[in-house]
N, C-alpha and C positions, 0 to 999 in steps of 0.2 A: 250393744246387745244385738243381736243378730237374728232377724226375722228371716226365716227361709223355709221354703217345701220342706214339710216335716218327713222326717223318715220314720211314717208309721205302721209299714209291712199290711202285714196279713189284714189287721182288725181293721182300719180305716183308711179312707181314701182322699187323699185332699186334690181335692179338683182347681184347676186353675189352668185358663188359656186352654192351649189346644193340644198340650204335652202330655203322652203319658211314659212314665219310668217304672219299670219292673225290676225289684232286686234278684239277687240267686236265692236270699234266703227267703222267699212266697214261698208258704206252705201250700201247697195245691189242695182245694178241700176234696178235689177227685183221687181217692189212690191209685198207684200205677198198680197194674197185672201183678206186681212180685209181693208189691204189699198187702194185697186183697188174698193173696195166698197164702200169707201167713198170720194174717189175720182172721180169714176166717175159714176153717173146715178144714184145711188141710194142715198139721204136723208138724213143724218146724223144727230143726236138727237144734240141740240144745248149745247157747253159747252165742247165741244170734244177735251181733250188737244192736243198741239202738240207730247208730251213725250207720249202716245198713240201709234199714229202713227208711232212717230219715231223708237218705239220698233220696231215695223212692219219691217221697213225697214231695220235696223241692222243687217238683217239675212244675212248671208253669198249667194253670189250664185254662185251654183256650175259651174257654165259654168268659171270663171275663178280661180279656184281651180287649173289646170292641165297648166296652162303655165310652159311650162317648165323654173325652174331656177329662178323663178321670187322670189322677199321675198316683199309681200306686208305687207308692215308698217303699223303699225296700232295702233290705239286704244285709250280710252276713258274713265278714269275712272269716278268716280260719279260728279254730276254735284257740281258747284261752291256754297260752304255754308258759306264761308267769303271770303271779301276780300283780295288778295295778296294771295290767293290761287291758286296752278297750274292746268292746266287742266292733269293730268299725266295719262300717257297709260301704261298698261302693257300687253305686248304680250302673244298669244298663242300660246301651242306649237307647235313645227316644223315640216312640214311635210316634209319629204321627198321624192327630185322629181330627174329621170332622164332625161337628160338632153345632148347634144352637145355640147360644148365650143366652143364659139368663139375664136377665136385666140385671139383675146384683152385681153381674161380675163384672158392667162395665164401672164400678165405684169399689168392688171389693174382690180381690182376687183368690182369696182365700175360700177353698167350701171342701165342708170336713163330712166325710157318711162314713158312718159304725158300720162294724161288718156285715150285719142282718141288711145292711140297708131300709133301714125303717125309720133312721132318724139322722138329721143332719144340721148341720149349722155356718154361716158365714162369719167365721169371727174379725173383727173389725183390724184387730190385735194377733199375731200369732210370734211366737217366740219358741227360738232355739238352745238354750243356757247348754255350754260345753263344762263348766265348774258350780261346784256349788256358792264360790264366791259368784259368780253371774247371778246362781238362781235367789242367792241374798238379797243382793241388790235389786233383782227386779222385784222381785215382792216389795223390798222397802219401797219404793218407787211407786209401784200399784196402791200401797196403802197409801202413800201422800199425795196421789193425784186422787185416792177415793174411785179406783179405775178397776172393774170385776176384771180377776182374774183366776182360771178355773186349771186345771192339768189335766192333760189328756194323756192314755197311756197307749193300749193299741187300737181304743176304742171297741175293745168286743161286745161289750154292755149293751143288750139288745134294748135298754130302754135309751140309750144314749145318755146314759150318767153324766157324765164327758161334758158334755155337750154347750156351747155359749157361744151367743153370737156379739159377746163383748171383746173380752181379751182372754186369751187360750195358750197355755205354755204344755211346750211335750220336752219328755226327758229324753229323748230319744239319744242324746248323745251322751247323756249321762249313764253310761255303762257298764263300769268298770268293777271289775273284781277287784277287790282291796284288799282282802288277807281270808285264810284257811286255817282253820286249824284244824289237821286228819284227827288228832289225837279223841280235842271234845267235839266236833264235830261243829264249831260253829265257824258260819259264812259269813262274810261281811259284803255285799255289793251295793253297788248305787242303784238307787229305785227304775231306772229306766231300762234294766239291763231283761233282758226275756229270757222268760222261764224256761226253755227249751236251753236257752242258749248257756244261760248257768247252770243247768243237769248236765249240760255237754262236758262243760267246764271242771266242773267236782267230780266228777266221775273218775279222772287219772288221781283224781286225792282220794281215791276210796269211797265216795259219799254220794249222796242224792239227798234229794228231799223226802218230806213224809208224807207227801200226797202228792197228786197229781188231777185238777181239775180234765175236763174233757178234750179240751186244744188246750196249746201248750205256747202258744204265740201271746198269750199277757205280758206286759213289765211287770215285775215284781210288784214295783209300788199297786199298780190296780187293781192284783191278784189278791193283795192283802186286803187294799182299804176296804172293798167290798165285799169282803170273805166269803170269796170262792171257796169249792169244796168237792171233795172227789166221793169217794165210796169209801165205807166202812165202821163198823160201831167202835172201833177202837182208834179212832183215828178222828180230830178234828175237823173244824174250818182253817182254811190255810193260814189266817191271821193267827194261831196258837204258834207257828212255828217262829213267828218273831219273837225275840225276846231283847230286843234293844232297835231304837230307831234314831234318826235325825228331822225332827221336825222345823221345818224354816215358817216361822207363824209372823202374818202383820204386824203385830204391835211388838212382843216381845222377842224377835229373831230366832236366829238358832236353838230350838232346847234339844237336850238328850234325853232319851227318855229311855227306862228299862227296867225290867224287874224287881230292881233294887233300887233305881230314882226315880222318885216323884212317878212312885207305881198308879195312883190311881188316875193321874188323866195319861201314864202308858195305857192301861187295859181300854181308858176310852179312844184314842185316839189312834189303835191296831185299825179300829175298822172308824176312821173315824170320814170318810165318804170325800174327802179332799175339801172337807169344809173348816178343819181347823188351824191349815196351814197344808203345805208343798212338806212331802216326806221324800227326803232327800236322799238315804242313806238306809239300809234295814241289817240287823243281825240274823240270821236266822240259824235255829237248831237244824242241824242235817242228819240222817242215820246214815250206816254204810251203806255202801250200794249191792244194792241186792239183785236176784234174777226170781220172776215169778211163774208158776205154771197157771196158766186159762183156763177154764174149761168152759165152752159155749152151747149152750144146750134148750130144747125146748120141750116147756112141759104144759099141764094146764092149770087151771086156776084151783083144782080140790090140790093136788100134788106140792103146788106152793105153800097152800095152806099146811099140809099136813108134815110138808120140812121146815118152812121156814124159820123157827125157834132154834133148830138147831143148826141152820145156816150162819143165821145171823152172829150164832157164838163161835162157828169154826171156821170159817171165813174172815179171812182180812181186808177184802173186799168183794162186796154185795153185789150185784146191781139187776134188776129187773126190769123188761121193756114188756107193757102189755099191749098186746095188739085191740083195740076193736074193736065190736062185733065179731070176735073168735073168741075162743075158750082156749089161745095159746098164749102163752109166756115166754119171752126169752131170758134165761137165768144165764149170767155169766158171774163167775166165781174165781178169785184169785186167793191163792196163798204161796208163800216164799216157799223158793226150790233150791237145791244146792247145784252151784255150778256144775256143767257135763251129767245132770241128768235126761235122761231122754224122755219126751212127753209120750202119752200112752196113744195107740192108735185109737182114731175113731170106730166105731160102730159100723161105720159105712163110710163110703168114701169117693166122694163125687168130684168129677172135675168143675175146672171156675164154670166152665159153660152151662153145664148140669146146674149149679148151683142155681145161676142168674136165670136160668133157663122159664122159671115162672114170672118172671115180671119180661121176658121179651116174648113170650109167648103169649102177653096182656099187650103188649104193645104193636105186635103186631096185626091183633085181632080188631084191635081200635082205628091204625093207621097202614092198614095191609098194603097201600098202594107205595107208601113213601119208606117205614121201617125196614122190609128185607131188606131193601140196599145197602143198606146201613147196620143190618147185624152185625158183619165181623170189627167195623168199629166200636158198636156199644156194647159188644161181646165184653171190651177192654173196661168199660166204664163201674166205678164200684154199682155195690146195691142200692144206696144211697139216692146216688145219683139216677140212676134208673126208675128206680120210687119218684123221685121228683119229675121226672118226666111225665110218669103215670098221671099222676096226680093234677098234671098240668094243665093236659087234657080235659077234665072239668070238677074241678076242685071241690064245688059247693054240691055235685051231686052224689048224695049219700050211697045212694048203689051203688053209684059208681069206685066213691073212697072204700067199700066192701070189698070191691074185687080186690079195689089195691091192696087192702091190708089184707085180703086172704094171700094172695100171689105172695108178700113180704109174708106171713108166715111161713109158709113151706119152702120159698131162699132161706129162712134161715134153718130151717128143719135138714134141707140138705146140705145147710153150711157149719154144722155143729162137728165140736174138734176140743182138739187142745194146742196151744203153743207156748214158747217158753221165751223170754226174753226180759232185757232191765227193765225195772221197774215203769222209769218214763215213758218205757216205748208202750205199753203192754198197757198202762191207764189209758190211753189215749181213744178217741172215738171219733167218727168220722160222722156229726151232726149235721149232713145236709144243705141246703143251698139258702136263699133269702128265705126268712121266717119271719113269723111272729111265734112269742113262747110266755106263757106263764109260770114261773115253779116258784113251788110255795115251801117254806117248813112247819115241820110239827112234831112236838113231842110225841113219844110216845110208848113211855115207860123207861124203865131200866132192861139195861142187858141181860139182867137174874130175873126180871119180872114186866115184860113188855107188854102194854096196855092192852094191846090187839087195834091200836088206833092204828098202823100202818096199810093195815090189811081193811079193816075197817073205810077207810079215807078213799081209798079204790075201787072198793066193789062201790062203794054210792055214784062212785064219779062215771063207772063203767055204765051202772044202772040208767044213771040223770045221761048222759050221752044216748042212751037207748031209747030212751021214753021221749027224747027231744028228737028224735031222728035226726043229731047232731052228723054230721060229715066230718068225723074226727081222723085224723091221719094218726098212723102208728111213726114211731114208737110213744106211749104215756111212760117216761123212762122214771125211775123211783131208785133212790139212792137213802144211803144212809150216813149219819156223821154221829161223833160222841161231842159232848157239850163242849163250849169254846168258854176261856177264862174274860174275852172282850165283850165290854159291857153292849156294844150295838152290833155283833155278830146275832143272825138269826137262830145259829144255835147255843145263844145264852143261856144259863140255868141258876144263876146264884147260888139260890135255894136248894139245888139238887144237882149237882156238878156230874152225878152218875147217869143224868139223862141221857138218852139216846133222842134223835129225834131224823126223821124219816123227810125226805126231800120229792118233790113229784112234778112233773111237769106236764103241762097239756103245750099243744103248739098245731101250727098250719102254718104250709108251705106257699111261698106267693108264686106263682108265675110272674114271668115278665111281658106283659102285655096288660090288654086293659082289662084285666079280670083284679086286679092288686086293689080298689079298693073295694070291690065287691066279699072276696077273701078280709079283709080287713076289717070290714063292718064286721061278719059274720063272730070272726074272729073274737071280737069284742061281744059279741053276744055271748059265746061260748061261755069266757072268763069270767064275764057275770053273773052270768047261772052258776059256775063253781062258786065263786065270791058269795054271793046269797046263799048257795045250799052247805057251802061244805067248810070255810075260811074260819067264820067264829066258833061253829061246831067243835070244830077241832082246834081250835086255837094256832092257826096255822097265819102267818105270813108271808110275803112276798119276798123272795130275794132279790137284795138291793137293787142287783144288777138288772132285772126284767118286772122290776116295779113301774107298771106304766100310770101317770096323772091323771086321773078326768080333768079336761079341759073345758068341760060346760056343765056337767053336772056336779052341780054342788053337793046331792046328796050323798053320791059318790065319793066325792073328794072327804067328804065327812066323818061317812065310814072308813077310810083310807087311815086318815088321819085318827079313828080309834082304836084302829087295829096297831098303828105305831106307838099311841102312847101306854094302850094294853100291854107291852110286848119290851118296850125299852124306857129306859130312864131316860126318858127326855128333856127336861128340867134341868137335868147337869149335862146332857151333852150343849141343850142352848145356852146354859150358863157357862161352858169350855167357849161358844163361840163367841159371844159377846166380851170373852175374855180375851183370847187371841188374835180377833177379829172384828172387832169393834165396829169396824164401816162395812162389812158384810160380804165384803168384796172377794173372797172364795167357793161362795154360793150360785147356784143357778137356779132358773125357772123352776125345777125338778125339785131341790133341797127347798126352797124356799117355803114350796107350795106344801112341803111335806110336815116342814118342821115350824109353821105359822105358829 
């Protein structure tokens, strides 16, 4: 079995020695010029592929070039032209970096950080399985030595799902497209294969997926177990679009599992958090591949209110980023367009510079001596990124996060537009630099009768931010999903399959220097003032993936733990584990602590 630098791209970084390796396929979280143009405010000629764009983004950004020690994995070679063909990377060459050694690393060479960079691990054990007979056999193996072994996918999971500094297996090479059918539209690939890279792939077979989470760099398997989820009330958690899997479990090896066998621990097992075995294999339902029109636009908080109902029914996806301490909203809106339609002119129509032009005219005010020099470079840089600059400057000071999120409204006031392009490319979003993030779900009503908790759940949060002179960075991004048929998806509903239920996210931005745990603490202050005011209220929980553990308070962990057994069948998911995993050994710190 073959232990080796994982090839984990974008989401994670496995550091070891003094090597670092960059593939072609790093998504850059900075967009180039060409992408930032058609992304946002300006127009784009109808027809715009996604492989376009994607080039764009590909590039390298130099801001993490210089971590010291790091070896980002990477890469991509040309897209899929048959069947049972691999997605296979080949790296480029090494740069060399210096670097401080941890004391670990002179006993362990392995050290794995999630993409946030918030959480990390030394695993003792790391493993590369190229078949699924490999990834058999090491499981069986881990269950008879009673040796934790956990799966890693790109690591995006801001709490470090992932995460074990036991034994750690990535599918990284397990990639391969295995069969199509254009007809019914289902996809067979191996879990390791990334979601960008199979839209790439389906696309010459007419097809895509039916959602599209925010990055697009997950392995499928992670995208599932965890059920990610993009925008729209007509439209699931990602885990609904399986509908057959291959789970390799300790004790009883390979099952099949699918709609039609041994349905009810499939429903459990879509999202079942890599605790009840390595999923090897997924089916997934595809639709055709479609092109969508955008439209990005900013309103205020009465304006939202007084569409929204009927947003939510004419739209195929939603999405709302509130700023603040401002009274703006940024509303972006998609529905399917028919190819060689042209999108409609803006209102106005500003160039990139205009656009950016309030957050550089925020940074220059701050840093006049050292910024002008450096305009026509960060001229280039998205908004994104520019915001993170802002911010960087001094994070915990609330006036200060005011200017920024006002300067980010009115970028996006002059960046409001339409653009048309596939489906994949067009869900995508360009979420910013090292963070911390909390997003929670919650019911909230049916699509013929919606409770008014969506709208509800935000104005208190806006409120509790105000009255706490909280230093909240924009965007608070609010999404929406219709119910998922898996039993530990956060958009469950058994009882009521027609729920809609509304997604929200609070977050801060860390600088790199030694303000990270100052920003941190605070951070965690924030989250629990939401958690106390707003969690049980609304019957809202954490998404798997940015579910963080108190590690000292017990009271904490308490409530955690009731909001999990409120919310899922926990009982039979611990009764699946002790069934297919008997010695525990798919679990980490995170599960463990959750599901006690």
């Amino acid at each position: 079995m073959k232990r080796a630098a994982a090839e984990l791209r974008r989401g994670c970084s496995l550091l070891s020695g003094s090597e670092v390796a960059r593939g072609p396929f790093q998504l850059s979280p900075v967009p180039s010029q060409a992408y930032q143009q058609s992304r946002y405010g300006l127009a784009t000629a109808a027809g715009e592929t996604a492989s376009q764009i994607a080039a764009q983004l590909k590039k390298p950004d130099p801001r993490f070039l210089g971590i010291a020690g790091s070896i980002f994995i990477g890469a991509s070679a040309a897209l899929i032209i048959s069947v049972s063909n691999s997605f296979r990377r080949e790296p480029e060459p090494v740069i060399q970096q210096q670097h401080e050694p941890h004391p670990d690393e002179f006993e362990n060479e392995n050290h794995l950080v999630n993409w946030s960079e918030t959480h990390e691990c030394r695993p003792k054990r790391f493993y590369q399985p190229e078949t699924h007979e490999e990834l058999e056999t090491l499981v069986a193996e881990a269950h008879a030595k009673g040796e934790k072994l956990r799966c890693v996918g790109s690591a995006i999971s801001p709490n470090g799902l992932a995460m074990s500094n036991e034994g750690i297996v990535s599918l990284s090479l397990m990639d391969k497209l295995i069969a199509v059918d254009s007809r019914t539209g289902l996809v067979t690939v191996q879990a390791g294969a990334r979601v960008q890279e199979v839209a790439d792939a389906i696309k010459s077979y007419g097809l895509t997926l039916a959602n599209y989470a925010s990055v697009r760099e997950q392995t499928i398997g992670g995208f599932t177990q965890v059920a990610a989820h993009g925008t729209g009330c007509h439209l699931s958690t990602v885990d609904d679009q399986v509908i057959a899997m291959r789970l390799i479990t300790p004790s009883k090896g390979t099952l099949t599992l699918s709609k039609d066998h041994n349905v009810e621990l499939f429903h459990m097992a879509r999202v079942g958090l890599g605790c009840l075995g390595v999923v090897s294999e997924v089916t997934l339902q595809c639709v055709p591949a479609h092109h969508l029109l955008e439209h990005t636009y900013v309103t205020t908080h009465k304006e939202v209110r007084r569409r929204h109902a009927r947003l939510l029914k004419d739209k195929k996806h939603l999405k709302y980023m509130w700023i603040p301490y401002t009274d703006k909203v940024v509303v972006t809106t998609c529905n399917p367009i028919r190819p060689g339609r042209q999108a409609p002119k803006p209102r106005e129509l500003y160039t990139l510079q205009e656009q950016k032009a309030p957050l550089l005219d925020l940074l220059v005010k701050a840093e006049p001596t050292r910024i002008p020099a450096q305009r026509s470079e960060l001229e280039a840089q998205s908004g994104a990124y520019l915001r993170d600059l802002l911010l960087a400057i001094n994070p915990l000071d609330k006036d200060w996060v005011v200017k920024v999120n006002t300067a980010e409204a009115e970028f996006w006031r002059r960046s409001e537009g339409y653009r048309i392009g596939w489906s994949d490319d067009i869900l995508g979003f360009d979420c910013g630099g090292k963070q911390w993030v909390l997003e929670v779900s919650f019911p909230t009503g049916t699509l013929r009768n919606n409770s008014g908790a969506d709208l509800a759940y935000i104005e208190e949060l806006l409120d509790m931010i105000q009255a706490n002179n909280i230093p909240a960075p924009a965007p608070l991004e609010q999404r929406w999903t219709a119910a998922s048929a898996s039993d530990m998806s956060p958009a469950s509903a058994p009882d009521r399959p027609d729920t809609i239920f509304s997604w929200l996210g609070i977050i801060m931005y860390m600088p790199r220097d030694g303000q990270v745990a100052a920003v941190t603490n605070k951070f965690r202050d924030y989250a629990q003032k939401c958690e106390k005011l707003l969690l049980k209220k609304y019957g809202a929980i954490e998404h798997w993936a940015k579910m963080e553990v108190p590690d000292r308070n017990f009271a904490e962990l308490r409530a955690l733990r009731e909001r999990v057994n409120a919310r899922y069948p926990v009982a039979r998911f611990n009764a699946a584990r002790r069934e297919l995993d008997p010695k525990n050994i798919m679990s980490n710190h995170i599960t463990d602590a959750i599901f006690k």
